[in-house]
C-alpha positions as CSV (number, residue, x, y, z in Angstrom):
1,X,0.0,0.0,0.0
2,X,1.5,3.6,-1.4
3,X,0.8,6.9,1.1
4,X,-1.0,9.1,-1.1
5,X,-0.2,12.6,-1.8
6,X,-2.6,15.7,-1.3
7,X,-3.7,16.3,-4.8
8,X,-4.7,12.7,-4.9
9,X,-6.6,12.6,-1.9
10,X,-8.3,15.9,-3.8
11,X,-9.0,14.2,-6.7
12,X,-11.0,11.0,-5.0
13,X,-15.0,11.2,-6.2
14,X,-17.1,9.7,-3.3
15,X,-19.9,7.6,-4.6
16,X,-23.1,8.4,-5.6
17,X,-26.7,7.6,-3.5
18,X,-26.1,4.2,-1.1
19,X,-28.9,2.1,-0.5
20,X,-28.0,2.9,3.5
21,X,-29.7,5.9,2.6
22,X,-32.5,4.8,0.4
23,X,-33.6,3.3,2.9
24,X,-33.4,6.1,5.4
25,X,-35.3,8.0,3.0
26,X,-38.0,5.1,2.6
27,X,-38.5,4.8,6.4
28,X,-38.9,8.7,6.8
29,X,-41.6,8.9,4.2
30,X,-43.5,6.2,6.0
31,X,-43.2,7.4,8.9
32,X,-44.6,10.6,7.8
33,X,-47.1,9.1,6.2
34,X,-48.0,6.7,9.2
35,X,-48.2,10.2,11.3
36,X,-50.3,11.7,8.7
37,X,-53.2,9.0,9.1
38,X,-52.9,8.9,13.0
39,X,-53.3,12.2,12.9
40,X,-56.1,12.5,10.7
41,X,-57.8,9.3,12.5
42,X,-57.3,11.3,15.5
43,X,-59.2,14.4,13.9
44,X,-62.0,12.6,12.1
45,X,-63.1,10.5,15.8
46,X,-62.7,14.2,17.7
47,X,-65.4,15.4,14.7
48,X,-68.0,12.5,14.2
49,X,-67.3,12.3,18.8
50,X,-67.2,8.4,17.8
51,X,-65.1,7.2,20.8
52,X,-63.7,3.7,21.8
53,X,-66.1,3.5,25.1
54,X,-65.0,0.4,27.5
């Protein structure tokens, strides 16, 4: 293994999108979305006063 000089170094291209974070991006979306419809389950029940009674 060679020790690499600094215009080297400069010249290495990192990749591009990982699938590490595809699939952060994947989970944030559904979780967003998951928030969304809890949300607006939440909001519907408070309107139509349709509560879970034990």
């Amino acid at each position: 293994m060679s020790i690499l000089d600094n215009n080297t170094l400069k010249a290495i291209k990192g990749g591009t999108i990982s699938s590490t974070m595809l699939n952060a991006v994947s989970r944030l979306i559904t979780t967003i979305l998951e928030l969304g419809r809890s949300i607006g389950s939440s909001l519907y029940r408070y309107r139509k006063k349709d509560y879970c009674q034990p």
